[in-house]
Backbone as a ProteinNet text record, in pm:
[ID]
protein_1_A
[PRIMARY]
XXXXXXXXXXXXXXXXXXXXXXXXXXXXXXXXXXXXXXXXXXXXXXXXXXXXXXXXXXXXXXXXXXXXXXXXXXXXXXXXXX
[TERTIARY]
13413.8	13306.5	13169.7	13146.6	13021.7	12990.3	13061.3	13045.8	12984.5	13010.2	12981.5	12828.4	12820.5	12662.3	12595.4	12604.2	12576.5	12522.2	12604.3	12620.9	12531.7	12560	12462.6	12297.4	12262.9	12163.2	12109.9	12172.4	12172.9	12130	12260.5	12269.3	12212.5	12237.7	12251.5	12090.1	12064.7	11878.5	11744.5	11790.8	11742.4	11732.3	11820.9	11788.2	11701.2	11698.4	11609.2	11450.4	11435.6	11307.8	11296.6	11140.1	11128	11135.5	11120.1	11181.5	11062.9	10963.3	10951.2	10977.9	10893.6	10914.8	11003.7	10959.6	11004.1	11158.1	11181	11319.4	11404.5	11368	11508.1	11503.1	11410.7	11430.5	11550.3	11542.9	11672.8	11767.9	11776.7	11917.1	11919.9	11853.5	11947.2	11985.4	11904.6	11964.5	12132	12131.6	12263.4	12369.8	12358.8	12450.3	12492.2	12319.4	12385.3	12462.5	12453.3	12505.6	12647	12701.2	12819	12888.4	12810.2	12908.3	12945.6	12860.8	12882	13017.1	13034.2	13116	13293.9	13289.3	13373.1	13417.1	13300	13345	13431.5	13355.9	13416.8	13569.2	13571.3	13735.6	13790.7	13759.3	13838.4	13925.9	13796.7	13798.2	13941.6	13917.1	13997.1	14113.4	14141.2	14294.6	14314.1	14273.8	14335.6	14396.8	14310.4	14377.5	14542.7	14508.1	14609.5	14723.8	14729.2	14799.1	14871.7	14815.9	14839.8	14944.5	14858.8	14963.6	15080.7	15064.5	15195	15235.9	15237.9	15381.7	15360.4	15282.4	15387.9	15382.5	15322	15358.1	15332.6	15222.9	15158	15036.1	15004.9	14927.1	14846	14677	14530.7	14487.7	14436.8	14333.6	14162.7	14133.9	13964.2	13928.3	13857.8	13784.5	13634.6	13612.7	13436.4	13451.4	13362.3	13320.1	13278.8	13370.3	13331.9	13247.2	13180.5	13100.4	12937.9	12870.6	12731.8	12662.4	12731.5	12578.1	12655.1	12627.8	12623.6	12490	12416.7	12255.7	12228.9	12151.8	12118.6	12024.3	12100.1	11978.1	11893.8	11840.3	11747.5	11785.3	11920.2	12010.4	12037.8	12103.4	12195.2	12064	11975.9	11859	11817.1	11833.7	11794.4	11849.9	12023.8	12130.3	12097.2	12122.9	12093.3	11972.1	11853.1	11730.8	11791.4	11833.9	11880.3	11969.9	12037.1	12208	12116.6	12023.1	11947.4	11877.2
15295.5	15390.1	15320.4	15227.5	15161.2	15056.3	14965.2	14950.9	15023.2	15170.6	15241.3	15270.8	15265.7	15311.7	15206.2	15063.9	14963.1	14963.3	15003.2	14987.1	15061.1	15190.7	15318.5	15270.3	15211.7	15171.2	15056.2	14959.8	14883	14924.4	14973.3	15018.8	15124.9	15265.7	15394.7	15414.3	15391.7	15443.7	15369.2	15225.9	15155.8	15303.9	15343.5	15457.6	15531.2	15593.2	15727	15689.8	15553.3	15495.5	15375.2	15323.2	15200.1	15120.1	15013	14968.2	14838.9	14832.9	14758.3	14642.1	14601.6	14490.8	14557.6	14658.2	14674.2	14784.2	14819.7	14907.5	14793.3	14635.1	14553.5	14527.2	14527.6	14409.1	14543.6	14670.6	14769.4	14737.6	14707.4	14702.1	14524.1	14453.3	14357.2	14345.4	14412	14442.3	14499.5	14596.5	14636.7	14590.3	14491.2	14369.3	14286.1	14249	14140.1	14211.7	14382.3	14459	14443.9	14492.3	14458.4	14312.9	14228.3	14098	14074	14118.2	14140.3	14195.4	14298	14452.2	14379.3	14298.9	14226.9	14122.5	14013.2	13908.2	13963	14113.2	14146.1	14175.6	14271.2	14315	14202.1	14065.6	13977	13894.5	13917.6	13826.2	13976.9	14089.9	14151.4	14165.9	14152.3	14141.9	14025.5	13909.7	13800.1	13773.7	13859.5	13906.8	13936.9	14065.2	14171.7	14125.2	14045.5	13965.7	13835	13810.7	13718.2	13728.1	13868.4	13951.8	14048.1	14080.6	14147.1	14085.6	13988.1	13933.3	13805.1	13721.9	13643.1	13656	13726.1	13782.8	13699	13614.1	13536.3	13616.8	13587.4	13630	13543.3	13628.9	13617	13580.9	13470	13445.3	13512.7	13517.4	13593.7	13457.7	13400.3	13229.8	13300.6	13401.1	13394.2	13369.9	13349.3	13261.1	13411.3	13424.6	13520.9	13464.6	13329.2	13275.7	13315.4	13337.4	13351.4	13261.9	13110.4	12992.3	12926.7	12948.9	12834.8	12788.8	12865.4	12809.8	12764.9	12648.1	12584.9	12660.4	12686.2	12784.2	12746.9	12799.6	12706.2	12647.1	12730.6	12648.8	12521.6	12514.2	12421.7	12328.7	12319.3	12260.7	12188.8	12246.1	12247.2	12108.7	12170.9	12088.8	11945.2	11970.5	11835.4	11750.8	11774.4	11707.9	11668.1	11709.8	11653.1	11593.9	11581.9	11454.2	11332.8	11359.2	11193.7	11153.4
10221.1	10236.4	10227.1	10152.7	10132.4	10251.2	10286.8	10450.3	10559.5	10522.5	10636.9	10570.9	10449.3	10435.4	10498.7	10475.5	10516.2	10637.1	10713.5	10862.8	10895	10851.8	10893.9	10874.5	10738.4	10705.5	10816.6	10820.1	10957.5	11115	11130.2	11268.5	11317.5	11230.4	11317.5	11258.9	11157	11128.1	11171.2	11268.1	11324.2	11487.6	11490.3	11649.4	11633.5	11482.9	11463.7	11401.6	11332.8	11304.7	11260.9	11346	11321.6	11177	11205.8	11058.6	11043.5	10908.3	10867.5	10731.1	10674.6	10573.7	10482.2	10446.6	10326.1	10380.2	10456	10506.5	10473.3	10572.5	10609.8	10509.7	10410.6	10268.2	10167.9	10174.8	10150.5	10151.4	10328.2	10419.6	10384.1	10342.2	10285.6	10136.5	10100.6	9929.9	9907.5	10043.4	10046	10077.7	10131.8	10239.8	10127.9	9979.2	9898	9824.9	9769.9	9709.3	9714.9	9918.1	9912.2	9899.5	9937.2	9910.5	9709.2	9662.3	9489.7	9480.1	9530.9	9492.4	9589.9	9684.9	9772.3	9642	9585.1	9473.9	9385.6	9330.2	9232.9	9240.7	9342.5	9375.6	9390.6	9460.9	9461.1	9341.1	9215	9105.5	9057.6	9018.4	8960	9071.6	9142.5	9227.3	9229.6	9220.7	9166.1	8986.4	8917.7	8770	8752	8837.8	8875.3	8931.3	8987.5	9094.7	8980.7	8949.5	8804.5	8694.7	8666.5	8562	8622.9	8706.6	8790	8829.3	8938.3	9036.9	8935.7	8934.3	8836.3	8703.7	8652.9	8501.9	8377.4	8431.1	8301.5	8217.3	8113.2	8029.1	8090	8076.5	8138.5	7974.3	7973.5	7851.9	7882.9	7832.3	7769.5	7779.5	7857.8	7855.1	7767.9	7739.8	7698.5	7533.3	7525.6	7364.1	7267.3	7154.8	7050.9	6962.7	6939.9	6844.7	6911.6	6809.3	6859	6864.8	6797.3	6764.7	6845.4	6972.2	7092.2	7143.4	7080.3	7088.5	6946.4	6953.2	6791.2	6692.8	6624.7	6526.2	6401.2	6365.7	6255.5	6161.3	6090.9	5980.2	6016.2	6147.1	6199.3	6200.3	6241.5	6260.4	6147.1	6090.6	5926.2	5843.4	5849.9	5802.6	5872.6	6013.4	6104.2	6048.8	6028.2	5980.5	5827.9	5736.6	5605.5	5615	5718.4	5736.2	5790.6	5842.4	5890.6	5771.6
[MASK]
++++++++++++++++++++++++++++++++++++++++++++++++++++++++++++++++++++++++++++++++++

């Protein structure tokens, strides 16, 4: 269905009025919109695909720790070990 808005936005409202700067800069917002919304389905049916037909467990790769940025303690400690 979103294709067809695409298109429509594209194609069919280009018949009924002219189009400047700021219309195509829309109609390409929507184009990057759909290629996002295309990545995404890809990334989750490759999940899916993962865990169903061959039936391995999906690890969580993102980081539950918060001090992956250096913080002032750490900063701290570091300056008194030299």
């Amino acid at each position: 269905m979103y294709p067809y808005v695409c298109w429509s936005a594209h194609i069919e409202a280009t018949q009924y009025f002219s189009k400047g700067g700021p219309e195509w800069t829309c109609v390409a917002l929507l184009y990057i919109l759909l290629v996002l919304q295309v990545y995404w389905f890809a990334l989750i049916a490759k999940v899916a695909y993962t865990i169903l037909v061959l039936g391995k467990p999906v690890e969580d790769i993102r980081s539950d720790e918060e001090e992956d940025a250096p913080t002032e303690k750490a900063m701290a400690r570091k300056k008194k070990a030299n």
